[in-house]
Each structure stands twice: as C-alpha cells, then as structure tokens.
Residue frames as a rotation matrix with the C-alpha (Angstrom) as fourth column:
UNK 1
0.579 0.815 0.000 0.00
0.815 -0.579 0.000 0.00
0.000 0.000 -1.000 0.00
UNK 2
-0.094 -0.564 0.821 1.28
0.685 -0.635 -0.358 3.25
0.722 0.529 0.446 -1.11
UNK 3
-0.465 0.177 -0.868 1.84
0.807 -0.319 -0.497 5.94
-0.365 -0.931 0.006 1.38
UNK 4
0.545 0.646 0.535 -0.59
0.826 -0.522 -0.211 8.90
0.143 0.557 -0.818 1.07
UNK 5
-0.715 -0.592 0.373 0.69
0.398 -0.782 -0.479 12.30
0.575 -0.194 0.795 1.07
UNK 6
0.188 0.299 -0.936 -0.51
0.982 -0.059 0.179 14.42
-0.002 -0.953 -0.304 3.65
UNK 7
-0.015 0.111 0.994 -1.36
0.629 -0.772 0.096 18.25
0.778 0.626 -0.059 3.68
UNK 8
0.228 0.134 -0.964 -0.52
0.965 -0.161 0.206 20.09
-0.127 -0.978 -0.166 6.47
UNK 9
0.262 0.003 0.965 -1.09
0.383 -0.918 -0.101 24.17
0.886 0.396 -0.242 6.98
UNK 10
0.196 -0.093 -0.976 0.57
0.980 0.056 0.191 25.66
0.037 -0.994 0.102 9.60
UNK 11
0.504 0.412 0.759 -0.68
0.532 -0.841 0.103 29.17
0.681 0.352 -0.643 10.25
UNK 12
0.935 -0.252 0.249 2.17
-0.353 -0.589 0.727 31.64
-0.036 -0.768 -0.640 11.89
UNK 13
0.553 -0.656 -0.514 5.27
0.360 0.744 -0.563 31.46
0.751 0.126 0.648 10.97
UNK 14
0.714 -0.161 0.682 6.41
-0.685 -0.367 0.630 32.63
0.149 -0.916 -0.372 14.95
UNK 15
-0.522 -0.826 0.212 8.97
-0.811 0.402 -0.426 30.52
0.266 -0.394 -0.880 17.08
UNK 16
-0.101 0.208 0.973 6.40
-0.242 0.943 -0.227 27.73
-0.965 -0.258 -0.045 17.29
UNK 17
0.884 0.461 -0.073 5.21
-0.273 0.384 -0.882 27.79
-0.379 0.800 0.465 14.13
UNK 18
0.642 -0.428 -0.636 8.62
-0.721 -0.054 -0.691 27.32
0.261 0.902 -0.343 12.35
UNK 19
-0.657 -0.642 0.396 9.89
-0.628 0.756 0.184 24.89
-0.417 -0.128 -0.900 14.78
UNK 20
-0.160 0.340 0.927 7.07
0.007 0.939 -0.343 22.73
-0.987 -0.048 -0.153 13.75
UNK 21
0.940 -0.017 -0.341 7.64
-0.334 0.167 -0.928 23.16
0.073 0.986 0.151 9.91
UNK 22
-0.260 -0.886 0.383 11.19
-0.960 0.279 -0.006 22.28
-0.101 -0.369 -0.924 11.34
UNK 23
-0.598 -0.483 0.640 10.40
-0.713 0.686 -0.148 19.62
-0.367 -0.544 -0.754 12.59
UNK 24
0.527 0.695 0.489 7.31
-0.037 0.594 -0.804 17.82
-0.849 0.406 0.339 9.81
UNK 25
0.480 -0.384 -0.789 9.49
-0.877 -0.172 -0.449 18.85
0.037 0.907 -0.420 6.73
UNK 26
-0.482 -0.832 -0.275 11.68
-0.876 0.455 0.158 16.00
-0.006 0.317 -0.948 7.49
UNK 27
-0.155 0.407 0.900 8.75
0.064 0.913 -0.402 13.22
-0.986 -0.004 -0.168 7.25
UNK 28
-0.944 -0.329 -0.026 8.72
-0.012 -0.043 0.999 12.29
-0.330 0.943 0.037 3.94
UNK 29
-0.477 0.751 0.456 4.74
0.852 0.269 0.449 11.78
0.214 0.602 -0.769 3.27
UNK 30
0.292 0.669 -0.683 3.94
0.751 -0.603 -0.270 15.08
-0.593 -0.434 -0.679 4.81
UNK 31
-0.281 0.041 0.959 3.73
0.775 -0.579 0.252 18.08
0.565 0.814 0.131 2.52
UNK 32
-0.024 0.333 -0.943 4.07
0.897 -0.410 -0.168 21.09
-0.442 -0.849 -0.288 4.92
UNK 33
-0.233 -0.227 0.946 3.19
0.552 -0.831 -0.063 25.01
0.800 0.508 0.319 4.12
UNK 34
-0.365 -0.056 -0.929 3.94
0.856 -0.413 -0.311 27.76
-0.366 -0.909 0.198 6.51
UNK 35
0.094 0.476 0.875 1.79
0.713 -0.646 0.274 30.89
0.695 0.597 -0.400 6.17
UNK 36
-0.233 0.080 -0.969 2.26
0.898 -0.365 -0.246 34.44
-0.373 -0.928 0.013 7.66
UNK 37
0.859 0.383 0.341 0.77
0.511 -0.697 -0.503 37.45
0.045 0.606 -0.794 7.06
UNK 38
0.210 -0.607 -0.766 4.57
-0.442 -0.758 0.479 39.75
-0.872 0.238 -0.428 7.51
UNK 39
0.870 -0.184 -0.457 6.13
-0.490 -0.225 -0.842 40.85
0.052 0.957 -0.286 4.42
UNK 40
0.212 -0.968 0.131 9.45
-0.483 -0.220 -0.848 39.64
0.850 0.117 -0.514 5.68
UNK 41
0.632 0.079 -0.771 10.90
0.654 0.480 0.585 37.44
0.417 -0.874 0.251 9.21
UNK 42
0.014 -0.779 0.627 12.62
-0.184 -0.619 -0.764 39.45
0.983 -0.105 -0.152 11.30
UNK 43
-0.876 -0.244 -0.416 14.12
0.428 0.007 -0.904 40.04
0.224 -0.970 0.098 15.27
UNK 44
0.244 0.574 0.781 11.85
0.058 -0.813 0.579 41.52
0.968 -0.097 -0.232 17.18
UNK 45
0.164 -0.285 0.944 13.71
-0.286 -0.930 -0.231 42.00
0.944 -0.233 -0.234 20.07
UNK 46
0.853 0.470 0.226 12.03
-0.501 0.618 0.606 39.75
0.146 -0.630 0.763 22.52
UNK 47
-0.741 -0.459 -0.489 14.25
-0.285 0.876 -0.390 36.85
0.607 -0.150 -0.780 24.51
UNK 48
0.852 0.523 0.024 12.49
-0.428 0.669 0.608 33.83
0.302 -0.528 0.794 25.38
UNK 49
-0.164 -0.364 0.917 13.68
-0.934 0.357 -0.025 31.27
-0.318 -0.860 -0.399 27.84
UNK 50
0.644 0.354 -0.679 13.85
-0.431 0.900 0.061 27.45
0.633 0.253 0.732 27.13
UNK 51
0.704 -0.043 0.709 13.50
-0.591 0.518 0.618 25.15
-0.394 -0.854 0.340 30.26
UNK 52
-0.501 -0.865 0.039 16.25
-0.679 0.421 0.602 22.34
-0.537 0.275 -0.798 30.15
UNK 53
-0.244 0.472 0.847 13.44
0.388 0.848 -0.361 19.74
-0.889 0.241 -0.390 28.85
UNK 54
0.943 0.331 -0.043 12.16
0.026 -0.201 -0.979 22.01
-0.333 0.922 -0.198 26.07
UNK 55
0.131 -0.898 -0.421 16.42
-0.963 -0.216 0.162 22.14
-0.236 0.384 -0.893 25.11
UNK 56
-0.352 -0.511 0.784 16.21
-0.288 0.856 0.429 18.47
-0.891 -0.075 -0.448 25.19
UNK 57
0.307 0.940 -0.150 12.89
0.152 -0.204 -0.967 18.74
-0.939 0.275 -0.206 23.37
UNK 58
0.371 -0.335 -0.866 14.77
-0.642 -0.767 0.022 20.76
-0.671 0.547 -0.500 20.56
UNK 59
-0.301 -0.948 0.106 17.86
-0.861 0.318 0.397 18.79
-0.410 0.028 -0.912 20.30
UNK 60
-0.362 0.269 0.893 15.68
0.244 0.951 -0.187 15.60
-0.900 0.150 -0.410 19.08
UNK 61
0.767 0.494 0.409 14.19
0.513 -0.091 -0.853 17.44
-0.384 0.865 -0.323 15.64
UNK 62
0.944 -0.292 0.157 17.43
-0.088 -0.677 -0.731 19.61
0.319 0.676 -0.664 15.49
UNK 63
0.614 -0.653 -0.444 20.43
0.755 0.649 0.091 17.58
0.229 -0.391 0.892 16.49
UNK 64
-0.587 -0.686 0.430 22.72
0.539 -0.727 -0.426 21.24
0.605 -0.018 0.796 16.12
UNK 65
0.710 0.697 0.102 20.14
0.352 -0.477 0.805 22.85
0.610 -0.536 -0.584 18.46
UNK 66
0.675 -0.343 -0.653 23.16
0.656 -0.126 0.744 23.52
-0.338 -0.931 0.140 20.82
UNK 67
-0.214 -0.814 0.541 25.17
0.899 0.053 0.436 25.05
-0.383 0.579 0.720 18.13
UNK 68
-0.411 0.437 0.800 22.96
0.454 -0.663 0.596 27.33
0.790 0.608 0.074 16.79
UNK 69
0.663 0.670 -0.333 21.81
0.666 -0.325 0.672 28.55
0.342 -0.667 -0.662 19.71
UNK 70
0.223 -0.950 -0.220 25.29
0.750 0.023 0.661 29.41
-0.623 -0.313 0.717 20.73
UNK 71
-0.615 -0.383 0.689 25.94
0.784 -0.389 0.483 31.12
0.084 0.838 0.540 17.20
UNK 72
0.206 0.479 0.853 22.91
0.261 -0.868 0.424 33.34
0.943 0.135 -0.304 18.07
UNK 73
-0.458 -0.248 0.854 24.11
-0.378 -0.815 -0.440 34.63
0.805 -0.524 0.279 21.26
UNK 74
0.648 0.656 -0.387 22.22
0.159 0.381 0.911 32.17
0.745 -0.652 0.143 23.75
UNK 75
-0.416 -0.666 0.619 23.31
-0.667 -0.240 -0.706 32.86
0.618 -0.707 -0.344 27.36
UNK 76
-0.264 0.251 -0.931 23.30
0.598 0.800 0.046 29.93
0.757 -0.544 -0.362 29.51
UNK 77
-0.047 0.572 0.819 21.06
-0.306 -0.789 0.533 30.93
0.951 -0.226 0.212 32.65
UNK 78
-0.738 0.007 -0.674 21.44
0.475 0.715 -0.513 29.31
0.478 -0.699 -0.531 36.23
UNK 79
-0.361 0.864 0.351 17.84
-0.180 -0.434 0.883 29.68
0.915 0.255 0.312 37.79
UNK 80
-0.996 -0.085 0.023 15.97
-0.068 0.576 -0.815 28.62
0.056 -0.813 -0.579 40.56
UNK 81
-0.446 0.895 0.035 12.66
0.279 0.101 0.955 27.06
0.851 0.435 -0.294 40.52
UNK 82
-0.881 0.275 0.386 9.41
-0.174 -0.945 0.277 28.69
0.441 0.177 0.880 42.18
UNK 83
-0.742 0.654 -0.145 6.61
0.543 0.714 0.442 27.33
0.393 0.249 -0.885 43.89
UNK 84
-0.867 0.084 0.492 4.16
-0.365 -0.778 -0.510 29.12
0.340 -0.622 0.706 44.96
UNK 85
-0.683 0.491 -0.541 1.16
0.691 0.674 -0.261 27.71
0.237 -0.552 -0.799 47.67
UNK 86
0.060 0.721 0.690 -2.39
-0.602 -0.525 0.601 29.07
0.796 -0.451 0.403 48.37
UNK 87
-0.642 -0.150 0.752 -3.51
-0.765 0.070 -0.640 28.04
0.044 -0.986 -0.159 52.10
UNK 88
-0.595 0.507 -0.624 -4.89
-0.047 0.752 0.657 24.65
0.802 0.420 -0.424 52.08
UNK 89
-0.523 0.497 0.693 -7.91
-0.851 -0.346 -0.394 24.90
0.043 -0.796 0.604 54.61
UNK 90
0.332 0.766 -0.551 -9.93
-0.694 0.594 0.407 21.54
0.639 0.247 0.728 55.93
C-alpha cells in the first residue's frame, strides 16, 4: 500500500510555528506550508527562555540545536525554581 501524502497548513510562521515546519518537513509523506501574514521574518527584540526539557525537546528534531543557539548569542542561565502555595484549609 502506497503511502498517502498528507497536507498540512501551519498558520504563523512565529517561534512555534517554524519549529514545527522544522520539525514535519523532514517526514517524507507530509507536505508542509507555513503561512504568515509579515512581508518579511525578522528580530523583534524579545528573549524567550527554554527550560532544560524544552532544550532536550529541541535537540531531538534539530540535532545542532546547541550550536545554533550558541551562534545566536544564547546565554546559559542558572535559575531557581518557584513554587508558589495558596492556604490549604480543611
């Protein structure tokens, strides 16, 4: 049985949207288009944060994920994690 192709639209081409055309382009029956309404991709200034799972996360659809991150200017971050507790009454 032949495989079918598969049409997939993926609206926004943002920092999800283009990891996940990243990361379907490389199945071979899927047939991916990214749509955005800017003329153009650009910086916009913004840093985002990625937990150590969503780096691991990465690193499985984009094996150079540590590289390139690097090449743009990623700064490694040493955090500490948050919890925060309403008053449990009963």
């Amino acid at each position: 049985m032949a495989s079918q192709t598969i049409r997939i639209g993926i609206i926004g081409g943002g920092l999800a949207g283009a990891s996940l055309a990243n990361a379907l382009v490389r199945i071979p029956n899927l047939e991916v288009q990214l749509f955005e309404s800017s003329p153009e991709f650009s910086e916009r200034g913004a840093a985002i944060g990625l937990a150590a799972n969503a780096q691991q996360a990465l690193q499985q659809f984009i094996p150079s994920a540590k590289e390139l991150l690097a090449a743009a200017g990623a700064v490694p971050m040493q955090s500490s994690r948050v919890m925060i507790v309403s008053k449990i009454t009963g």
